[in-house]
C-alpha angles and dihedrals in degrees: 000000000000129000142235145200121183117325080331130102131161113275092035118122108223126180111215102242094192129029125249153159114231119216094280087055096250101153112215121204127236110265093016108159126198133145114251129241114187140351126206158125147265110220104196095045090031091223128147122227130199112194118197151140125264130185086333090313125118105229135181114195114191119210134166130292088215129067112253131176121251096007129079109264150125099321097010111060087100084082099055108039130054114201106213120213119268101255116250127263116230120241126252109244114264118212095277097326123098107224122184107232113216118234104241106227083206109074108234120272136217116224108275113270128238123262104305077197129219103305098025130095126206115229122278115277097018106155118236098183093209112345118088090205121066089226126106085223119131097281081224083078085054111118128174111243104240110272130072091228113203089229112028141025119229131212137170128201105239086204105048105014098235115148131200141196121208156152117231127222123192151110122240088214090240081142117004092044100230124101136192144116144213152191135234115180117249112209111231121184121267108255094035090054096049093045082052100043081057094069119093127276114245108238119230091249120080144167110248120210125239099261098185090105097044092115091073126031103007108170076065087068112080140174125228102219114183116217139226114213108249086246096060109117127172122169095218135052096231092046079058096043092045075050095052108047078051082064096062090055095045093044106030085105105040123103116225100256087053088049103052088041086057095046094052128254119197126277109213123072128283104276118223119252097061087162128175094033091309086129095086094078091062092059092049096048090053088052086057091052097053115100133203086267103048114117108284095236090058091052091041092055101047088044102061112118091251098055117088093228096052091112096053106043089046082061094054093044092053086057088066116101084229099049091120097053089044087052094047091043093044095043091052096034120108093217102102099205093055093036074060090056098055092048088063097046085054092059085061095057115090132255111284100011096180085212105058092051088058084057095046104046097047091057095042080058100046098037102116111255099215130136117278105250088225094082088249102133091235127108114271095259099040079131096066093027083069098048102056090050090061098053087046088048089042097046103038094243085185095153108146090245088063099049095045087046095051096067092045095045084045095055088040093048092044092099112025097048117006088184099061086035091056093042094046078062099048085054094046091054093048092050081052099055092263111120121204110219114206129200102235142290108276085048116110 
């Protein structure tokens, strides 16, 4: 489904009604126009993103997540861009009348085609209407393939083992009130698409995250899918839902490297030719191959928040006899890839680790406090500052330590950053058995 983000969605044409320069310091011109690819957000730096095309070129312009005078972001891109209006498709000519011939806001869509089956792959473009996978099974036996892929979405048939790769199209009628998707194959080459048909199928049921503190450091936020083997079929919806909720008991302790590994990866090497973002699940497949005793800088790399294979190779890192002095080095260290890492180890340790909190709270009270250079009005490591509260607010860092140095850092922090000072209270009162509900995550 696409998204949106103020008045604007993927396949609209803007013009740009006041110059600007986004966060990377692209300048943008006064009545630019481009159509845009893609919207989204970074969650750890809680930045948006429009991607379009301008005068032939790809172009990815950052803004910020949160809504500030003067300058495009979240609630104020209005003022910015100007959607112009779809032009108009001329009628076909109507036996001496001249009819005026509506523009369908759907594009138009070939009859569904038969069952492409298991190992074949129906040709590139092939139009699904609805369905993701290119079978006539009940949609209800549709799973997603493990991996959310940057290009292409990919399902399997867990009745007749057909998988399909494609991109979806939609709306989701914030704004135009009507909402609907659909798919359109994506070939991918042979070996690539059978290594990738052999990962696990995501179940239905998941583990949401908390998402109360989404509006800081996000990539700390994960979900807990559970997975199906590649080789699970059932003939009825409800035999694979009564499957499914057994999967929560069998996997609710499991850790997700432990439920993958029980699921089934594949065994053979990643092939060439991972095209469309497929690539990912190579990563992930050399993090799971990674043990206690592989070199650190392997398992450091893997483990950073933005790689797929971050859980997994935390896990592995926490394994190590010297996991505690990794997380305190990583967790003070400038290298931001590292600093990542130890995010993510964090995220293994349990709730209330007395230890951590001694970590955590002894960096929230050293970060320097100075301005950020980019004219924000925010100190200069809001960013990390976040972060760490996250992980304060996630895994119940309650020491006594903690609880008596929030109040302090909030009325320090009143003045030089509001936004800090405000979220240091949202996770006091949560470590105080007071949850903040937020409204959601495209909301300034």
């Amino acid at each position: 489904m696409a998204c949106t983000i103020d008045h604007l969605a993927p396949g609209q044409t803007v013009r740009v009604l006041v110059a600007f320069t986004d966060l990377d310091g692209v300048a943008v011109p006064a009545d630019a126009r481009g159509v845009i690819e893609e919207l989204g957000m970074d969650w750890q730096t809680r930045r948006i993103f429009v991607a379009w095309v301008r005068e032939g070129q790809h172009e990815k312009l950052w803004f910020s997540g949160r809504k500030t005078e003067g300058v495009p972001s979240n609630g104020s891109l209005r003022d910015f861009f100007e959607v112009e209006p779809a032009k108009p498709v001329a009628p076909l000519p109507v036996a001496g009348v001249a009819a005026a011939a509506p523009v369908a806001r759907k594009p138009a869509r070939l009859d569904k085609p038969l069952a492409a089956g298991p190992n074949r792959q129906p040709p590139g473009g092939t139009d699904l209407k609805e369905s993701p996978v290119a079978c006539e099974c009940d949609p209800r036996l549709h799973r997603p393939l493990l991996g959310a892929f940057r290009e292409v979405t990919g399902y399997a048939c867990l009745r007749c083992g057909t998988v399909t790769f494609s991109k979806a199209m939609g709306d989701d009628g914030r704004y135009t009130g009507e909402a609907w998707t659909v798919y359109r194959t994506v070939a991918i080459p042979e070996k690539a698409f059978a290594w990738a048909a052999q990962w696990p199928r995501v179940a239905k049921v998941t583990t949401l995250p908390d998402m109360s503190l989404w509006f800081m450091a996000g990539g700390l936020l994960r979900e807990a899918p559970y997975y199906l083997p590649a080789g699970t079929r059932c003939d009825t919806a409800e035999a694979l839902e009564a499957l499914e909720s057994r999967l929560r008991d069998e996997q609710a302790s499991l850790t997700h490297g432990q439920r993958l590994r029980r699921a089934g990866v594949p065994k053979e090497s990643p092939p060439s030719g991972l095209t469309h973002g497929l690539d990912s699940l190579a990563s992930l497949w050399k993090a799971l191959q990674l043990r206690p005793d592989s070199p650190l800088d392997e398992l450091i790399s893997q483990a950073h928040l933005d790689s797929p294979g971050s859980e997994v190779a935390a896990e592995t890192l926490r394994q190590r006899p010297d996991s505690a002095e990794i997380l305190q080095s990583s967790l003070r260290s400038d290298d931001r890839l590292r600093r990542s890492a130890g995010f993510s180890l964090a995220l293994q340790q349990p709730v209330g680790d007395p230890g951590l909190a001694t970590v955590v709270l002894d960096l929230l009270e050293n970060l320097t406090l100075g301005p950020d250079k980019d004219g924000s009005g925010r100190i200069a490591g809001w960013g990390r500052f976040e972060a760490l509260l996250v992980l304060v607010g996630k895994l119940k860092l309650a020491s006594p330590g903690m609880l008596a140095a929030l109040p302090r850092l909030q009325r320090k922090l009143a003045r030089e950053d509001r936004e800090l000072a405000k979220n240091i209270g949202i996770v006091l009162g949560q470590l105080r058995g007071v949850p903040h509900h937020s409204g959601g995550p495209f909301l300034p």
